[in-house]
C-alpha positions as CSV (number, residue, x, y, z in Angstrom):
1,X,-2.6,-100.4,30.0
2,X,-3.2,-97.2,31.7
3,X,-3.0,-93.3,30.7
4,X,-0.1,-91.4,32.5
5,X,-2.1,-88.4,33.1
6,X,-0.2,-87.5,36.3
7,X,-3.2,-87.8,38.6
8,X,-3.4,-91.7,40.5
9,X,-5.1,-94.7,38.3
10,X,-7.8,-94.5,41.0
11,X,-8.4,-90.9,40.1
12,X,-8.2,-91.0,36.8
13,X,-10.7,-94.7,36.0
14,X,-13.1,-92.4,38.7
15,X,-13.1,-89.2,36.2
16,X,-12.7,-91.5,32.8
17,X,-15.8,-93.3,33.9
18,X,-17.7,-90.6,35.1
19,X,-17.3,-88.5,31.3
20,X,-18.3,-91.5,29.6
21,X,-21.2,-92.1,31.5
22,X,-22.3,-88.8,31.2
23,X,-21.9,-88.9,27.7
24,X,-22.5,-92.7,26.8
25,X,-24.8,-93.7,29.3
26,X,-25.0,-97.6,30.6
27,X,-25.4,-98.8,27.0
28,X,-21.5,-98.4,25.7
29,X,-18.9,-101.5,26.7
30,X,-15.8,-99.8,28.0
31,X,-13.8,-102.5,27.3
32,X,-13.6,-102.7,23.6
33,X,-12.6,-98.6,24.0
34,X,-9.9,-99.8,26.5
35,X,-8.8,-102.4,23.9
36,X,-8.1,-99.9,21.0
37,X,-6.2,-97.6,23.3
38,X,-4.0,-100.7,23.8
39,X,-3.9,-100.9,20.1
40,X,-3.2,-97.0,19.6
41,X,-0.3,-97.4,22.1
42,X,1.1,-100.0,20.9
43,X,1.0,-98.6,17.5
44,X,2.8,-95.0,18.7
45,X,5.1,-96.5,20.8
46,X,8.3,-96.0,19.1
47,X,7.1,-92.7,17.7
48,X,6.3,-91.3,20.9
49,X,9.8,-92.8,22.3
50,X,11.7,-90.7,19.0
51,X,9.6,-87.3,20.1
52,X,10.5,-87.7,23.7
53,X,14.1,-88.3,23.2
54,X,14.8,-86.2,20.0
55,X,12.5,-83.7,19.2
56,X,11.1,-82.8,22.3
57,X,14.3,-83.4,24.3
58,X,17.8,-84.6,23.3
59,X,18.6,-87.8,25.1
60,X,22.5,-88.7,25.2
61,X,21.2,-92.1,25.5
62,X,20.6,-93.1,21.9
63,X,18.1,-95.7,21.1
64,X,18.3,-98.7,18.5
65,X,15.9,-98.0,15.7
66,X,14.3,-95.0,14.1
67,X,10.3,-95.3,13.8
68,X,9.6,-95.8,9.7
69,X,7.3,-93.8,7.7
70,X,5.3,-97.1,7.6
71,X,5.2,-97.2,11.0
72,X,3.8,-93.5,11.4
73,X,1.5,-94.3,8.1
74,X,-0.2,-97.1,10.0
75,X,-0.3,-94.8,13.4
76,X,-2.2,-92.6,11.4
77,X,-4.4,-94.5,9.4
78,X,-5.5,-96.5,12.7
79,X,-6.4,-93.2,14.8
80,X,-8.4,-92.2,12.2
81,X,-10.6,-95.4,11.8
82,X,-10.9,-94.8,15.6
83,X,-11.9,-91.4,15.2
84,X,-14.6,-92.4,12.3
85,X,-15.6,-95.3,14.9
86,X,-16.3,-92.9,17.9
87,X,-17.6,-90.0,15.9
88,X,-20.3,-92.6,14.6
89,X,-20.8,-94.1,18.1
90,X,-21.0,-91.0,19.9
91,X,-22.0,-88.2,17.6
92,X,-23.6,-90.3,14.8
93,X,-21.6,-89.4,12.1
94,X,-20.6,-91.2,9.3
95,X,-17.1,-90.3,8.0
96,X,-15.5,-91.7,5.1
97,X,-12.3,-89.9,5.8
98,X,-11.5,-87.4,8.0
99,X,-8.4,-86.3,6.5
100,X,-9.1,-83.6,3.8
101,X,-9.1,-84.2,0.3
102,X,-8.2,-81.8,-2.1
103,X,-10.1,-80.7,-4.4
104,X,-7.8,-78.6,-6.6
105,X,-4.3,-79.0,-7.4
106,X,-2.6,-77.3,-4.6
107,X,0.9,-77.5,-6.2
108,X,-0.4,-75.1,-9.5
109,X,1.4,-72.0,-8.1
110,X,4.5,-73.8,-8.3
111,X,4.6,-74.5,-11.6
112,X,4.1,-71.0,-13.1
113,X,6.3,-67.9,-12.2
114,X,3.6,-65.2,-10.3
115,X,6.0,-62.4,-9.5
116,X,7.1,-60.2,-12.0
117,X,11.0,-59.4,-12.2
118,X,9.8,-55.9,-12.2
119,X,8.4,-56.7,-8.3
């Protein structure tokens, strides 16, 4: 499955192989990379077909299903196993998540009123 990135398929396998090589050498096998685009695609599919037609444009032409929070859940979750998988293959770094964690409870101010009526 290839990339629209508006340049040729010729044009863009010349400059996709020629980054990687730069940066992975001979010693990286393309086609397991190629495979989890696939994957990644597939998995965004209908959430980049909502965006297109109703948040980034407004197509007349309806389509048949919404995407479900699942669906974007699992979109997620899989981009960021692939992001963990290529920061350790390329920059050798070990990531348990890469989404942040918090480590305070951010919904505090909420809770308590912090502006005097007198304000």
């Amino acid at each position: 499955m290839q990339q629209n990135t508006g340049m040729g398929n010729d044009a863009f396998n010349l400059q996709k192989d020629q980054k990687a090589t730069r940066h992975a050498g001979s010693h990286f096998d393309f086609s397991g990379a190629d495979k989890d685009l696939e994957v990644l695609l597939a998995k965004a599919r209908r959430i980049r077909d909502h965006v297109n037609k109703r948040v980034a444009h407004f197509d007349r032409a309806g389509f048949a299903e919404l995407p479900t929070y699942a669906e974007l859940d699992e979109c997620l979750d899989y981009l960021e196993d692939l992001l963990k998988k290529y920061l350790a293959v390329f920059g050798a770094e070990g990531h348990t998540r890469i989404v942040p964690v918090w480590q305070f409870d951010w919904k505090e101010i909420f809770r308590r009123p912090w502006i005097g009526r007198d304000e």
